[in-house]
C-alpha positions in Angstrom: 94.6 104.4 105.9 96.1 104.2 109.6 94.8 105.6 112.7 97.0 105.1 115.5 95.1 108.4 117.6 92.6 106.1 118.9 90.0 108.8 117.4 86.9 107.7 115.4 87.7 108.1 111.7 84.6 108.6 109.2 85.3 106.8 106.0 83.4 106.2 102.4 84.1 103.4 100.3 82.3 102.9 96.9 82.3 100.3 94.5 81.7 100.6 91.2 80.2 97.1 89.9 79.0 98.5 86.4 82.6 97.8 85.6 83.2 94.5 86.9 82.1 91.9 83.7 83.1 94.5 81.4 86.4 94.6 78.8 88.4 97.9 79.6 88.5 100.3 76.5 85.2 98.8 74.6 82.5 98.3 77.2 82.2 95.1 76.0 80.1 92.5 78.4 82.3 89.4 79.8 80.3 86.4 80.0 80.4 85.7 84.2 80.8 82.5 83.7 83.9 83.0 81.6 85.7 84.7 84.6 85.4 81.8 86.8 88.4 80.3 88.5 90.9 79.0 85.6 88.8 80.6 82.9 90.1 83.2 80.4 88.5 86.2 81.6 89.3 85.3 85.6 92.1 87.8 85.8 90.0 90.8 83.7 87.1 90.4 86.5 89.5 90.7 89.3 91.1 93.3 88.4 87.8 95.1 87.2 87.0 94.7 91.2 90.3 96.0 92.3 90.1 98.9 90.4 86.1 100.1 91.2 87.1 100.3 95.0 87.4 103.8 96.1 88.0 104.8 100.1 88.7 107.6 102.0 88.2 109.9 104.6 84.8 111.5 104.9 84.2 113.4 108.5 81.4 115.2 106.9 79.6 112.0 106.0 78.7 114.3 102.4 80.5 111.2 100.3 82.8 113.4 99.1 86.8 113.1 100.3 87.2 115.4 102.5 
């Protein structure tokens, strides 16, 4: 999101980390240390991350998108 009005934007982000060591589709539980740099899993986690972070715009500081 861009603001170029030089007005104070209210924002929410949430991350879900429930979802982070876990495989997409069975809830299975990735062993952390299998998701470390080189490791099988490495690419699963970060993606996992990518995809739990939610933003946006929340003037009404309720957590919901406004």
């Amino acid at each position: 999101m861009v603001d170029v009005s030089g007005a104070n934007t209210n924002l929410t982000i949430r991350m879900d980390v429930r979802t982070w060591f876990r495989v997409g589709g069975t809830g299975a539980l990735i062993d952390p240390a299998s998701a470390n740099v080189g490791q099988p899993n490495e690419g699963a986690v970060r993606e996992n991350i990518k995809n739990s972070i939610e933003a946006f715009e929340d003037d009404d500081r309720d957590g919901d998108q406004d």
